[in-house]
Backbone of each chain as ProteinMPNN parsed JSONL, in Angstrom:
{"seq_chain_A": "XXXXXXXXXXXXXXXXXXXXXXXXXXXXXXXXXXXXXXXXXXXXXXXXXXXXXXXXXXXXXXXXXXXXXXXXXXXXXXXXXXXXXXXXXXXXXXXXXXXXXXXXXXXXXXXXXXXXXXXXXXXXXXXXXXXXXXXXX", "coords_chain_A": {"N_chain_A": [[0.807, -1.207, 0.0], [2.112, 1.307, 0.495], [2.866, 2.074, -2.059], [0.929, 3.774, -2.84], [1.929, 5.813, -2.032], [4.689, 6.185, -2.562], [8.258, 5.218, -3.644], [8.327, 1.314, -3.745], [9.727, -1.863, -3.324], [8.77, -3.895, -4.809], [8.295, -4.972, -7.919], [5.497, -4.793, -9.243], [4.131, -2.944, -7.886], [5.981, -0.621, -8.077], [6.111, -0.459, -10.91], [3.302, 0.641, -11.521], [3.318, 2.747, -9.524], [5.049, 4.476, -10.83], [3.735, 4.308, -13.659], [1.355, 5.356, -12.824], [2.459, 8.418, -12.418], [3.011, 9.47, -13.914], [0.838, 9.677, -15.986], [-0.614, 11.229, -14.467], [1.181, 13.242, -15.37], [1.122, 13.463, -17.941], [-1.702, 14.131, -18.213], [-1.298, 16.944, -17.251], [0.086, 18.27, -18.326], [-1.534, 17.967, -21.143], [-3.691, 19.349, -20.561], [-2.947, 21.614, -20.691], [-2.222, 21.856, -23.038], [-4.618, 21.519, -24.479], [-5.956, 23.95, -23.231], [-4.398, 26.488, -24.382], [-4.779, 25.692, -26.838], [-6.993, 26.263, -27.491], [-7.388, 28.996, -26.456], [-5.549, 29.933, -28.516], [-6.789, 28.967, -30.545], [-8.946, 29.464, -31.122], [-10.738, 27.453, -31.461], [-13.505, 25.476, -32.002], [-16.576, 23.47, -32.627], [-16.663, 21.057, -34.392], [-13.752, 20.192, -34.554], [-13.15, 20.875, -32.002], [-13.727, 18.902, -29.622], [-11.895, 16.086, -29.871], [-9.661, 17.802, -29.238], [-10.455, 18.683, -26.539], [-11.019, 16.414, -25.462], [-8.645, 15.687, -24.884], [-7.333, 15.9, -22.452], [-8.274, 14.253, -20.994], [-7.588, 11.378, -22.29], [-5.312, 10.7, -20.216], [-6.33, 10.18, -17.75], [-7.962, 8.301, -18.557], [-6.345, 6.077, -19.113], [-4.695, 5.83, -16.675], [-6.271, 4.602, -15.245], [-7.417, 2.184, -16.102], [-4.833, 1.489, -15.717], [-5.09, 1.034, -12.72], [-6.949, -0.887, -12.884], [-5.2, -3.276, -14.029], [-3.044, -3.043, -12.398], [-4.195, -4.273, -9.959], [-5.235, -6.656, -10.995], [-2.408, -8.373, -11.259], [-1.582, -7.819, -9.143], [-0.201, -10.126, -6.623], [0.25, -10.312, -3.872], [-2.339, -11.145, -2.034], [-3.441, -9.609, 0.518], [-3.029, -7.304, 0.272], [-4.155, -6.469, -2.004], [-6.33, -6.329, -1.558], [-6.457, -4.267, 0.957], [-6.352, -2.739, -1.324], [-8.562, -2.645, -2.919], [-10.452, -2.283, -0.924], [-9.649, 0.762, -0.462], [-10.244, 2.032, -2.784], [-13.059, 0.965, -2.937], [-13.519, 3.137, -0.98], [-13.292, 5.746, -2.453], [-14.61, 5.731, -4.448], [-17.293, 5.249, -3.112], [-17.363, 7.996, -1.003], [-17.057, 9.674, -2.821], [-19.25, 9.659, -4.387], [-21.115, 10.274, -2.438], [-20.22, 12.835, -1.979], [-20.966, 14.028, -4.171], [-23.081, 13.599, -4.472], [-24.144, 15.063, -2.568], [-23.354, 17.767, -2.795], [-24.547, 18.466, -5.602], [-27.33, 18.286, -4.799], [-27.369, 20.468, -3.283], [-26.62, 22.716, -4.792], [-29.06, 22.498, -6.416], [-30.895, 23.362, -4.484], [-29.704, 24.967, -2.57], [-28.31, 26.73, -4.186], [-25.951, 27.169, -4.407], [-22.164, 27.323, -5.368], [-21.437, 25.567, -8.798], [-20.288, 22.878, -9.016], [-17.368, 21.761, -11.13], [-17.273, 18.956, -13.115], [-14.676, 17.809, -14.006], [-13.359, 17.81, -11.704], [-14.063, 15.378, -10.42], [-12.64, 13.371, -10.636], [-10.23, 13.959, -9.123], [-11.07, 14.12, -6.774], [-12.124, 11.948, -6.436], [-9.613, 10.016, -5.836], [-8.709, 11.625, -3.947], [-10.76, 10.775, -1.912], [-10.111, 7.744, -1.948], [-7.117, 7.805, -0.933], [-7.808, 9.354, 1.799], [-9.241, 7.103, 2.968], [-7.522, 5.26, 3.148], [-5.681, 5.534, 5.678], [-7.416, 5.084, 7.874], [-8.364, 2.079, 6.823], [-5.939, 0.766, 7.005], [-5.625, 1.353, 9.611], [-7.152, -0.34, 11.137], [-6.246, -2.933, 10.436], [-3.815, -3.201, 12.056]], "CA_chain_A": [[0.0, 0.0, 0.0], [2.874, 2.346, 0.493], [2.821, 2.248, -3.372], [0.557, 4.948, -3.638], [2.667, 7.288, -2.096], [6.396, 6.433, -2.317], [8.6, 3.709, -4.33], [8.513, 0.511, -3.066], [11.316, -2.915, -3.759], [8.001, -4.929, -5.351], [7.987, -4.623, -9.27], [4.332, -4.594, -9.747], [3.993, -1.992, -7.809], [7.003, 0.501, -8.62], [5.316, -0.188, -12.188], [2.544, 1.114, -10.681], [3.393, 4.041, -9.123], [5.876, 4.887, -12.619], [2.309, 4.954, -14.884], [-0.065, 6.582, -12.223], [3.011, 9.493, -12.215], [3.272, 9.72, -15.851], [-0.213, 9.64, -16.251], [-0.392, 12.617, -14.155], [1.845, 14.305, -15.787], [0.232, 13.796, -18.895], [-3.075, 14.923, -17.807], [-1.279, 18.164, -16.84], [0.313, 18.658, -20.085], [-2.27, 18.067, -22.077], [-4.881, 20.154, -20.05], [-2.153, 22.897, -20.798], [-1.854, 22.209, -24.23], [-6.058, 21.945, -25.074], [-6.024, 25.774, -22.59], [-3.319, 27.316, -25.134], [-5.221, 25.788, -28.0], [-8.324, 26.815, -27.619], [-7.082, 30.012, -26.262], [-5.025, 30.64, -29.298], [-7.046, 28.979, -31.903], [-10.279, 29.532, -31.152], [-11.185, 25.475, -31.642], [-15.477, 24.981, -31.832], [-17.54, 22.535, -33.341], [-16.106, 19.115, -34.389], [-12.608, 20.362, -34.221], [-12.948, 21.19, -30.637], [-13.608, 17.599, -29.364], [-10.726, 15.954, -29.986], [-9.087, 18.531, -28.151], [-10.858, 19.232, -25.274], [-10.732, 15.2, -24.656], [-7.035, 15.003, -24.421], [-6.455, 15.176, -21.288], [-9.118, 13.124, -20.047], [-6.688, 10.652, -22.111], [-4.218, 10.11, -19.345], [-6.968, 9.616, -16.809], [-8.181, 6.746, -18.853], [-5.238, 5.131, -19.146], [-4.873, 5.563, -15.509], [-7.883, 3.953, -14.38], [-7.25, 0.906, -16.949], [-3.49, 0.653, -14.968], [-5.584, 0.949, -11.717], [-7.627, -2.412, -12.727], [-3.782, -4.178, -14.505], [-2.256, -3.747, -11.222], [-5.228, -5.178, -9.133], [-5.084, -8.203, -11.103], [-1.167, -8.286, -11.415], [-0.89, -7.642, -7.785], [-0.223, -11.476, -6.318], [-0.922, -10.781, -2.49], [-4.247, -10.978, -1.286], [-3.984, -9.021, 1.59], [-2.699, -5.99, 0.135], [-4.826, -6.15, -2.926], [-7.712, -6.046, -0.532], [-6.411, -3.464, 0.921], [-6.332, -1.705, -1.873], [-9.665, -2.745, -2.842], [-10.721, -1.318, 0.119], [-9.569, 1.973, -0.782], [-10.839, 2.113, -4.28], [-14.434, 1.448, -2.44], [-13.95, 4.277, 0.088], [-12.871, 6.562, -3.014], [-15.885, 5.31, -4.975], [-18.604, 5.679, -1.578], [-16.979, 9.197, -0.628], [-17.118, 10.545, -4.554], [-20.62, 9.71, -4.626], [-21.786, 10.877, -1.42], [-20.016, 14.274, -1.87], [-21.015, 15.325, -5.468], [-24.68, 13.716, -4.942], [-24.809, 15.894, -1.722], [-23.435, 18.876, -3.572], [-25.647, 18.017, -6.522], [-28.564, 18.832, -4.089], [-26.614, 22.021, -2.644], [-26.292, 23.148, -5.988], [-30.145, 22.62, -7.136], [-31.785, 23.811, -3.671], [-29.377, 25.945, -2.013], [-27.347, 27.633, -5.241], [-23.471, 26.835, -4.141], [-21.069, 27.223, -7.006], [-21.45, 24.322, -9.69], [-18.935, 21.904, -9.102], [-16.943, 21.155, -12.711], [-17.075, 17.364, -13.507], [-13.429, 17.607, -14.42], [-13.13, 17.922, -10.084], [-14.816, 13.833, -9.787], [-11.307, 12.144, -10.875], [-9.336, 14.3, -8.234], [-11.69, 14.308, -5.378], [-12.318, 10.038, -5.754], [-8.428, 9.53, -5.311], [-8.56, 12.024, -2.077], [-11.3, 9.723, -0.904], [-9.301, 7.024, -1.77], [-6.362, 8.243, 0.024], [-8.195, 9.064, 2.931], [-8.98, 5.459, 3.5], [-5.748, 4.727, 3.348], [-5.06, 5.402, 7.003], [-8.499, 4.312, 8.237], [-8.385, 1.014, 6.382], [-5.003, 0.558, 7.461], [-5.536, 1.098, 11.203], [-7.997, -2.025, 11.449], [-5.12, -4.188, 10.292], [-2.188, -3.005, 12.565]], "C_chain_A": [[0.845, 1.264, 0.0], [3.285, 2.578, -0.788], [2.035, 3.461, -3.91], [1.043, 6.204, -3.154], [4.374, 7.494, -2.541], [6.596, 4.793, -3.18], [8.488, 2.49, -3.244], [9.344, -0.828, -3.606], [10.132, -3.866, -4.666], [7.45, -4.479, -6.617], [6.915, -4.004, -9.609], [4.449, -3.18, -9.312], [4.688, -0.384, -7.959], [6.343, 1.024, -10.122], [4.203, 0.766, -12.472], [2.683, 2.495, -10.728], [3.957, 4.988, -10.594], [4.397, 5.517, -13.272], [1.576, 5.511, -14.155], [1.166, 8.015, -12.37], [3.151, 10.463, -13.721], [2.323, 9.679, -16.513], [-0.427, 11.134, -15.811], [-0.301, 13.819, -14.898], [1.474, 14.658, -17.357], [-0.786, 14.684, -19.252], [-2.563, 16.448, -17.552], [-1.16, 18.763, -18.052], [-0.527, 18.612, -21.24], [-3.235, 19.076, -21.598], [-4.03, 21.495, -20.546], [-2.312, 23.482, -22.471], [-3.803, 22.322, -25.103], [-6.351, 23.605, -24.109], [-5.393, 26.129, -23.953], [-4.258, 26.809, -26.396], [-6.408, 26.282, -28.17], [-8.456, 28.548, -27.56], [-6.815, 30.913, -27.618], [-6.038, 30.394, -30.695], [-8.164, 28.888, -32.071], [-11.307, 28.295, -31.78], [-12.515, 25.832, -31.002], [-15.517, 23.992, -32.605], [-16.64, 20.905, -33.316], [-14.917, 19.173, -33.922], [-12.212, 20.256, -32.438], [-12.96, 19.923, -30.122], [-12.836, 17.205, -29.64], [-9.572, 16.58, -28.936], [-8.786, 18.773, -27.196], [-11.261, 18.071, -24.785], [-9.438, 14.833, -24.167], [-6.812, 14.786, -22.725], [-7.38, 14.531, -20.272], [-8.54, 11.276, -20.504], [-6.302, 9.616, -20.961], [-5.45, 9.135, -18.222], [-7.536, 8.223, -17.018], [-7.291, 5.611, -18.856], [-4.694, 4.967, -17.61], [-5.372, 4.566, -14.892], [-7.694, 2.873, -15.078], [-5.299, 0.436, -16.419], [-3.792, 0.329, -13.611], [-5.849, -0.957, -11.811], [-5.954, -3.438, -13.433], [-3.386, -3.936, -13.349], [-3.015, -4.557, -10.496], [-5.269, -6.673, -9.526], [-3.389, -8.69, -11.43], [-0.381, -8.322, -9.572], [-1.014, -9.563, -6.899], [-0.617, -11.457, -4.494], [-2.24, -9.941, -2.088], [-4.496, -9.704, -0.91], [-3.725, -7.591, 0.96], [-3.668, -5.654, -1.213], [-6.403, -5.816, -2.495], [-7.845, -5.013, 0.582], [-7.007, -2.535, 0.132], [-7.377, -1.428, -3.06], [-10.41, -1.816, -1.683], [-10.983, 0.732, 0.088], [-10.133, 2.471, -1.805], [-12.422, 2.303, -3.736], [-14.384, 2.882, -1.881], [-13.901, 5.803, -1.174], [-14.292, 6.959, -3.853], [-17.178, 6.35, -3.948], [-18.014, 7.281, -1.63], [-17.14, 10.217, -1.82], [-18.598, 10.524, -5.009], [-21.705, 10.33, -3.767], [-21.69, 12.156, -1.557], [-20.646, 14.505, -3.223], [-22.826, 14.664, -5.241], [-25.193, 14.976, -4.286], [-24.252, 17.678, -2.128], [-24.18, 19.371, -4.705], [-26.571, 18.892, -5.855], [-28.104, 20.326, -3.593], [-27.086, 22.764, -3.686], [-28.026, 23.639, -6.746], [-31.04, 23.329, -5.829], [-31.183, 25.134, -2.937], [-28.131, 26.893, -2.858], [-26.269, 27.849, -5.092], [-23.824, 27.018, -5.341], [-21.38, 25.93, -7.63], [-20.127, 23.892, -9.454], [-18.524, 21.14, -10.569], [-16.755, 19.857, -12.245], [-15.955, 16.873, -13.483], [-12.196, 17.435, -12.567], [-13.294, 16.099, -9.438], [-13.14, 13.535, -9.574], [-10.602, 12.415, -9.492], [-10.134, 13.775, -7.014], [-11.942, 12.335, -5.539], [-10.437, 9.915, -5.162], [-8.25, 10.625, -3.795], [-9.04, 11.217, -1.281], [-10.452, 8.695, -0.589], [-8.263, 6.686, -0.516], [-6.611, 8.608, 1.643], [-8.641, 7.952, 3.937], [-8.764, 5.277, 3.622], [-5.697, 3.966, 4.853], [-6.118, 4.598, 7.816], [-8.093, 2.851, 8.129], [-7.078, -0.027, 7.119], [-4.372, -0.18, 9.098], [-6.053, 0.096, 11.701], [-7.581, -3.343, 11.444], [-3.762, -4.248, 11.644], [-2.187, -4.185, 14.017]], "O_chain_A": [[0.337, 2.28, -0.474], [4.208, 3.392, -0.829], [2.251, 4.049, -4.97], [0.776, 7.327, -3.582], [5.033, 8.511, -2.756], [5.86, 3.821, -3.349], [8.557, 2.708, -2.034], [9.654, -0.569, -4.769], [10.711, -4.719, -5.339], [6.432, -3.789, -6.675], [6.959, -2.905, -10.163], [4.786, -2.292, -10.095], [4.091, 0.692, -7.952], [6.111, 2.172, -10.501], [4.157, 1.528, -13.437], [2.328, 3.27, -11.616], [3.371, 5.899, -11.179], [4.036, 6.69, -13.367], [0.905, 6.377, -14.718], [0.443, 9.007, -12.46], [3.311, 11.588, -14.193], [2.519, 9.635, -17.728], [-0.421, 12.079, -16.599], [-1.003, 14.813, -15.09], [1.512, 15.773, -17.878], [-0.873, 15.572, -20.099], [-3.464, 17.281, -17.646], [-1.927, 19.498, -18.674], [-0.211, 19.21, -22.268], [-3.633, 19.777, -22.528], [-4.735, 22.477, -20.776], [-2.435, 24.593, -22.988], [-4.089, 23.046, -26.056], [-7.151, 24.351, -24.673], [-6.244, 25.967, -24.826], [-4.53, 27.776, -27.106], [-6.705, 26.765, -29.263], [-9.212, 29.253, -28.229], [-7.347, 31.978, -27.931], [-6.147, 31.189, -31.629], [-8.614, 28.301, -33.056], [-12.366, 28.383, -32.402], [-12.69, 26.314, -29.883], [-14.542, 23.624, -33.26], [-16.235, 20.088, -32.489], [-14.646, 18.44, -32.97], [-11.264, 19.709, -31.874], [-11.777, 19.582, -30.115], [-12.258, 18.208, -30.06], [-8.859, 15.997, -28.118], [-7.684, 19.025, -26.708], [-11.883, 18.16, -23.726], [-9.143, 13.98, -23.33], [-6.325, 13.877, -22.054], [-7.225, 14.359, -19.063], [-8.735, 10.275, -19.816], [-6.632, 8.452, -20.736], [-5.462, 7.928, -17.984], [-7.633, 7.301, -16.208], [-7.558, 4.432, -18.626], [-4.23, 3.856, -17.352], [-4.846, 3.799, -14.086], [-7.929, 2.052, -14.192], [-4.705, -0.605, -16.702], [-3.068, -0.505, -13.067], [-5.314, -1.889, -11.211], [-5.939, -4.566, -12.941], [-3.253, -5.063, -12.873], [-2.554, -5.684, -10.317], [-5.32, -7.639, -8.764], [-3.421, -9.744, -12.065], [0.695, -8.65, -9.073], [-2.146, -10.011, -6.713], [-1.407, -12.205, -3.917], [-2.765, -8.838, -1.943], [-5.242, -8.87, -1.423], [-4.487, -6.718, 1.377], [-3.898, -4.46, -1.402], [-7.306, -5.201, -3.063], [-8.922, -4.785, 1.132], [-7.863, -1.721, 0.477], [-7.314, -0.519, -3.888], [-10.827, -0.672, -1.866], [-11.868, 1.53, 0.398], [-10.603, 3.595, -1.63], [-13.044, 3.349, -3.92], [-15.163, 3.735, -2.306], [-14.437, 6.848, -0.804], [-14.871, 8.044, -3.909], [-17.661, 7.48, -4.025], [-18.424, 7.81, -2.663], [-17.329, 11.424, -1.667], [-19.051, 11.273, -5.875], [-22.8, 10.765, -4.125], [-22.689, 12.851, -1.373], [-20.891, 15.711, -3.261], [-23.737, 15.251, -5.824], [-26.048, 15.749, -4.717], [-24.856, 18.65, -1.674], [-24.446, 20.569, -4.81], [-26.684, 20.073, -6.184], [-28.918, 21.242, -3.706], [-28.036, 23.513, -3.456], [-28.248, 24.675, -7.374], [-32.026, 23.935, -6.249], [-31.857, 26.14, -2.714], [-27.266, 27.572, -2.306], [-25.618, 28.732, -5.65], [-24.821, 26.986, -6.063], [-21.627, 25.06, -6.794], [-19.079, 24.498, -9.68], [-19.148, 20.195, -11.053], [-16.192, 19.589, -11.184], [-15.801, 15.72, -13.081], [-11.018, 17.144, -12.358], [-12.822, 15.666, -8.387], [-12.57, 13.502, -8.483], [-10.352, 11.478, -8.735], [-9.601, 12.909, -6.32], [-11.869, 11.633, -4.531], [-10.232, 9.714, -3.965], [-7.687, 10.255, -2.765], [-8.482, 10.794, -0.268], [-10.009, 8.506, 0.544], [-8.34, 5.871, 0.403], [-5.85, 8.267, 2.548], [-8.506, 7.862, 5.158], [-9.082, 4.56, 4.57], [-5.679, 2.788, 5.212], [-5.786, 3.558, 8.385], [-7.552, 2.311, 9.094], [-7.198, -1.155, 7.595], [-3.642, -1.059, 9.556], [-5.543, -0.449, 12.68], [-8.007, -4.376, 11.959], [-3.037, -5.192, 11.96], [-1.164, -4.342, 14.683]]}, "seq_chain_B": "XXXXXXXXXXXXXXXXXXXXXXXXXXXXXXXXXXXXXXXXXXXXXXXXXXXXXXXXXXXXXXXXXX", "coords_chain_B": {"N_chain_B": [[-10.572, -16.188, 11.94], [-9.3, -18.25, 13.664], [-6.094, -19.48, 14.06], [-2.966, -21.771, 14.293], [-0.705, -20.328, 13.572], [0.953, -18.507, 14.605], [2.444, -20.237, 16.615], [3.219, -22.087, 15.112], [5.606, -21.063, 13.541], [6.857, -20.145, 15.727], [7.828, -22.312, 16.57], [9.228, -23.337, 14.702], [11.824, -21.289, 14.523], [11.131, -19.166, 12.957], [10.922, -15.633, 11.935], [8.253, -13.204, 11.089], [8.903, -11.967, 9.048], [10.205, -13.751, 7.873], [8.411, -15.976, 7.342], [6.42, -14.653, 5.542], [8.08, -14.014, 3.212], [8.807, -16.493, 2.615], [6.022, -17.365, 2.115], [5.557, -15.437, -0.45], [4.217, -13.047, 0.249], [3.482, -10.251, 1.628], [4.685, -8.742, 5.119], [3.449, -7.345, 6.365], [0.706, -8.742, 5.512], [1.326, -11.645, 6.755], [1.143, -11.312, 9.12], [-1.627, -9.834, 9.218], [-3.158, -12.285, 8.966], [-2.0, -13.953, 10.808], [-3.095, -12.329, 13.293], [-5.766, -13.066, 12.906], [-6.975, -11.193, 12.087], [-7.204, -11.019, 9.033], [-8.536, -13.747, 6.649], [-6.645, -15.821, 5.229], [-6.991, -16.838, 1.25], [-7.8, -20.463, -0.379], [-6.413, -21.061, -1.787], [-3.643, -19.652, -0.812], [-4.505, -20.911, 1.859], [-3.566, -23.409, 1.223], [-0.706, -23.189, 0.133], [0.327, -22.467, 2.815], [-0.493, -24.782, 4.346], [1.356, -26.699, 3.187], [4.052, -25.722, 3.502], [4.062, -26.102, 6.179], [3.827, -28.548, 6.536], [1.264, -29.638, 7.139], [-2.217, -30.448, 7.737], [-4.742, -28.189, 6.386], [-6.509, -27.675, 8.023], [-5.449, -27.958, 10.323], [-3.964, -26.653, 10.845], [-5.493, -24.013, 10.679], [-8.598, -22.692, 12.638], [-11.86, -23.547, 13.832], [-13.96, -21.329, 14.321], [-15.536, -21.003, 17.235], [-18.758, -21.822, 18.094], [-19.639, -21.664, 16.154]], "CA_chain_B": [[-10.552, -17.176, 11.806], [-8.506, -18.478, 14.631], [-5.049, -20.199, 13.86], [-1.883, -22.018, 15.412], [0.532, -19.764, 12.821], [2.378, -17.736, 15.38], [3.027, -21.553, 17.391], [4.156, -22.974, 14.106], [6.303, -20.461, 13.173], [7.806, -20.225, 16.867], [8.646, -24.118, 16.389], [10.47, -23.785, 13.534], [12.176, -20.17, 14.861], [10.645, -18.151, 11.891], [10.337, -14.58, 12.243], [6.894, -12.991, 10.213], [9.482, -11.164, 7.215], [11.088, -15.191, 7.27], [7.703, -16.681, 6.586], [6.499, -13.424, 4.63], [9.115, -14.401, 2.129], [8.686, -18.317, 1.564], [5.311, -17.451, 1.308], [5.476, -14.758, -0.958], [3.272, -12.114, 0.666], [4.208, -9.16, 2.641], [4.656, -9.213, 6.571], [1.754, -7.362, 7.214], [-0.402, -9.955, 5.108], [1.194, -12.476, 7.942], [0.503, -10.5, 10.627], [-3.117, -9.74, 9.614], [-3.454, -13.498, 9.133], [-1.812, -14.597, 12.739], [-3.936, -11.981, 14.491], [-7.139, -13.219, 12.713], [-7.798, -9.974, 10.873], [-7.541, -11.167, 7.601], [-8.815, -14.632, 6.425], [-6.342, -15.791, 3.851], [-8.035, -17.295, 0.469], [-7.424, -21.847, -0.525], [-4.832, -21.207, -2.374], [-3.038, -19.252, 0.452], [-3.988, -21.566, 2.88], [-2.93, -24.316, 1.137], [0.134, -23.093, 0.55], [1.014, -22.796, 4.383], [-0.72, -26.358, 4.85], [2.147, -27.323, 2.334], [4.927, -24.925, 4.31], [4.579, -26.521, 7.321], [3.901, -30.313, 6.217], [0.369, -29.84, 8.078], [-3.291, -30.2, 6.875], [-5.352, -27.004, 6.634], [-7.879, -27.68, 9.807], [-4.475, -28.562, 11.806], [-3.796, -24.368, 10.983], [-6.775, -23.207, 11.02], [-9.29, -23.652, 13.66], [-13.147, -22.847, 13.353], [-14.444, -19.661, 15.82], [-16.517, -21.714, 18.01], [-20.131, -21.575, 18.335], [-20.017, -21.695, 14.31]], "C_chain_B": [[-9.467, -17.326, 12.968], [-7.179, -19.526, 13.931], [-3.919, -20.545, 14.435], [-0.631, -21.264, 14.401], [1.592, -19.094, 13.799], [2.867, -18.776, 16.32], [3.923, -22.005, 16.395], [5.212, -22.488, 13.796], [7.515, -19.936, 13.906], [8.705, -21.396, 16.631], [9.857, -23.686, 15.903], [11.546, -21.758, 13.751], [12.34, -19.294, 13.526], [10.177, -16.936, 12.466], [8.686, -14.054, 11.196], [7.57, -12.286, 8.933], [9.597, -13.094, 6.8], [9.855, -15.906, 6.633], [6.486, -16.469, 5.589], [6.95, -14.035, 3.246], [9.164, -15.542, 1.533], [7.354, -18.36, 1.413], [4.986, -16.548, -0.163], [4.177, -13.642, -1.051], [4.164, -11.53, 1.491], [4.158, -9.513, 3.99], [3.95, -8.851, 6.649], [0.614, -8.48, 6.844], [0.305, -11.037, 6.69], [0.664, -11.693, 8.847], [-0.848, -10.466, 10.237], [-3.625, -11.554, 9.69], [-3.453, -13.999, 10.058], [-2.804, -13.587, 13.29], [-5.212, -12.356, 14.08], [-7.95, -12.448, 12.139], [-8.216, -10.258, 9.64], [-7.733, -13.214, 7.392], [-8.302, -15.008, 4.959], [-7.441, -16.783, 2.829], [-7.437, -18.928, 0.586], [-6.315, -21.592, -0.603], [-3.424, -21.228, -1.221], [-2.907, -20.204, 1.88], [-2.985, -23.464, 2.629], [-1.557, -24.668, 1.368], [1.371, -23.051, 1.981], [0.784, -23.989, 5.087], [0.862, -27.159, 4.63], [3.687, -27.212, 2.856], [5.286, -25.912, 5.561], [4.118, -27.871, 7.589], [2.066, -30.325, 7.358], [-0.829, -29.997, 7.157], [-3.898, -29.023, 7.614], [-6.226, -26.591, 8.024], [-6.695, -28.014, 10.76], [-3.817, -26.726, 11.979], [-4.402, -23.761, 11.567], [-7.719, -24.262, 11.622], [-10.923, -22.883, 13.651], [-13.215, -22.234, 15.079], [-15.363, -21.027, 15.834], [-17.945, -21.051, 18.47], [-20.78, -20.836, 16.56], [-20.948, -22.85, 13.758]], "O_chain_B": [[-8.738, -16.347, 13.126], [-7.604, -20.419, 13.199], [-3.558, -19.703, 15.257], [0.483, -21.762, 14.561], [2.817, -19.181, 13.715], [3.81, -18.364, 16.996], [5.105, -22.281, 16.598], [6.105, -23.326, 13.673], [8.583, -19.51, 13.465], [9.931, -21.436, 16.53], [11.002, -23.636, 16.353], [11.786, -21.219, 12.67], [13.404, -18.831, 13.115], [9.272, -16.92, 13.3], [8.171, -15.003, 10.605], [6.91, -12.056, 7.919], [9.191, -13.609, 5.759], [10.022, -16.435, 5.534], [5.794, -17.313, 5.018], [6.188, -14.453, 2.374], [9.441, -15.764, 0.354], [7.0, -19.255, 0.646], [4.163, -17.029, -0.942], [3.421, -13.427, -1.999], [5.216, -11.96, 1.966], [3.609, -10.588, 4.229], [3.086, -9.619, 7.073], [-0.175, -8.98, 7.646], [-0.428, -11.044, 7.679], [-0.533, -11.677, 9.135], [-1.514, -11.178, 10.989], [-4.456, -11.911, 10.525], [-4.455, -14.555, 10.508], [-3.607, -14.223, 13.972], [-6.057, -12.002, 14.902], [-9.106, -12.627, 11.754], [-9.288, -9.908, 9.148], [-6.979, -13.913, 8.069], [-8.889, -14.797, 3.898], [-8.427, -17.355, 3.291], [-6.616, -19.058, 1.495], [-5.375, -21.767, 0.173], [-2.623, -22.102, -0.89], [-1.965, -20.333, 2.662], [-2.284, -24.213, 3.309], [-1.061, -25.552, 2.066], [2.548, -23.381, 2.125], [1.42, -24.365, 6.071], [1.428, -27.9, 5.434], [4.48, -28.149, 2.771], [6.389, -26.366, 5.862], [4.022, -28.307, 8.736], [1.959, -31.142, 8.272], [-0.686, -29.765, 5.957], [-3.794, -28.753, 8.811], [-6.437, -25.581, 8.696], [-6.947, -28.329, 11.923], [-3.43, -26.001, 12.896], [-4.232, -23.106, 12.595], [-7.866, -25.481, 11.529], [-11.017, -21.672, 13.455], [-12.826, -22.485, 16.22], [-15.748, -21.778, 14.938], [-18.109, -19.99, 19.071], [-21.652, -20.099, 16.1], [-21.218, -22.904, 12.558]]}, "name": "protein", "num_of_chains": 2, "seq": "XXXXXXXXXXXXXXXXXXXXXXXXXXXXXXXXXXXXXXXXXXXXXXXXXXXXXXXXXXXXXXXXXXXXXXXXXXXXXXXXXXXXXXXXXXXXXXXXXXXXXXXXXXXXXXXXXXXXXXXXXXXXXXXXXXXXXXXXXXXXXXXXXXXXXXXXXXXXXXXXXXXXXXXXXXXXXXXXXXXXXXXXXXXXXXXXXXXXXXXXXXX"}
């Protein structure tokens, strides 16, 4: 589990950590490079798509190295772990944007952008972490 | 699940990285296993049936009043 923050000596997961970082960094770079294009080149209609999917890209390819390590990962206990976490990221990402959802339609908060889900499930995630963690020690 | 792993593993003067390692799981996976937290899967237990020349019900022991 210390894979999702720091290297660790067990292949899979160094692998791991490598493509969620470089996924990342993708997603940044491309979000940079559909801003600057749109910015500069005033991209609508069909053109624009394409575009203004890139850097939802990385995240896919993310989330499809999420499920290759899960089944790549050989012990149990830590894959159930990290099962574990994936639920709490899941539960916590659904609870907050339904109950902002309702904020949003009854009591007129700010609209929460869509492009906010990806980040805010891996906080949940992460917040599990320690929880999940402590039940084992 | 209740088990004699931290007896067996005394026997044979195995620490939890030493039998971590010949099983090929991390120490905390032993550890949640000896304290009963985690309920490894067949495979897993087979493998430690196989480890320590024992059958699986001589490991593992059913919670009583099951």
């Amino acid at each position: 589990m210390k894979s999702l923050f720091c290297m660790t000596s067990n292949p899979v997961e160094r692998r791991y950590v490598v493509r969620m970082w470089v996924a990342a960094g993708l997603c940044v770079v491309s979000a940079l490079v559909a801003a600057v294009a749109f910015r500069l080149g005033h991209l609508k209609d069909l053109p624009a798509y394409p575009v203004a999917v890139l850097p939802a890209l990385p995240i896919l390819w993310a989330l499809v190295e999420t499920g290759r390590f899960l089944a790549e990962l050989k012990d149990e206990f830590q894959r159930n772990l990290f099962i574990q976490c994936l639920l709490g990221g899941i539960g916590g990402t659904l609870a907050a944007t339904t109950t902002w959802g309702y904020l949003e339609d009854f009591a007129r908060v700010p609209r929460l952008d869509l492009v906010w889900v990806y980040p805010i499930f891996w906080l949940f995630a992460a917040i599990t972490y320690p929880v999940v963690y402590q039940r084992y020690r | 699940m209740k088990n004699r792993l931290k007896v067996l593993r005394a026997e044979r003067d195995w620490s939890q990285g030493d039998l971590a390692q010949r099983l090929e799981v991390s120490r905390q996976s032993v550890n949640a296993i000896e304290t009963g937290k985690f309920d490894p899967s067949l495979p897993l237990a087979f493998k430690l049936a196989r480890l320590f020349g024992l059958r699986i019900e001589e490991i593992f022991l059913e919670d009583s009043g099951q």
